[in-house]
C-alpha positions as CSV (number, residue, x, y, z in Angstrom):
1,X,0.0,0.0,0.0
2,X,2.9,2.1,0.7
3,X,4.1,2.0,-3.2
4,X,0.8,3.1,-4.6
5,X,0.4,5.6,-2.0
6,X,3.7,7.0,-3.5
7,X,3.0,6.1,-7.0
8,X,-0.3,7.6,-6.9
9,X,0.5,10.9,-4.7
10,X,-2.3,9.7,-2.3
11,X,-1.6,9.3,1.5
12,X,-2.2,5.7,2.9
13,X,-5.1,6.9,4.7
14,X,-6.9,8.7,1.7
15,X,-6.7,5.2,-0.3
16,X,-7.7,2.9,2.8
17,X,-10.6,5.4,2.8
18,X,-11.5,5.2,-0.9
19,X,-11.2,1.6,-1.0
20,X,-12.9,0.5,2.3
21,X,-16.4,-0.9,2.1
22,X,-17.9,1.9,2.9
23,X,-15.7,4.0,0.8
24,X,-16.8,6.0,-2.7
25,X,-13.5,6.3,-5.0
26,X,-13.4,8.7,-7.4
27,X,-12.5,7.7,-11.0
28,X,-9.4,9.1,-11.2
29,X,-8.5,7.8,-7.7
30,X,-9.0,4.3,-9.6
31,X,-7.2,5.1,-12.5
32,X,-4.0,6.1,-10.8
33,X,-4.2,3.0,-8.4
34,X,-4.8,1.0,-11.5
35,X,-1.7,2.7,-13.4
36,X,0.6,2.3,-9.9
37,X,-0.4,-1.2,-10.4
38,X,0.2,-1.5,-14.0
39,X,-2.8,-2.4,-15.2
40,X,-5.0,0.0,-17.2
41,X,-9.1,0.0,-17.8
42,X,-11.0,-0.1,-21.1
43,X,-14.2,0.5,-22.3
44,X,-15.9,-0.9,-25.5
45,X,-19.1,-0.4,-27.1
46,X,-21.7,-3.3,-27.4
47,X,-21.9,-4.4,-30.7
């Protein structure tokens, strides 16, 4: 948790927040976890 906190630019806290159960992340809170963990997220149209 400490490398995406860093990664990201987000405190420990602020993540544990987003990410609890009861937590609400934003989008680009996601996206930048998602980047610090190399993955990325896509979207495609129903054919």
């Amino acid at each position: 948790m400490t490398h995406i906190a860093q990664e990201t630019g987000l405190s420990r806290e602020q993540l544990y927040r987003s990410f609890s159960q009861n937590g609400n992340p934003t989008l680009k809170t996601t996206l930048a976890v998602l980047k610090a963990l190399g993955l990325s997220l896509s979207l495609k149209h129903p054919s």
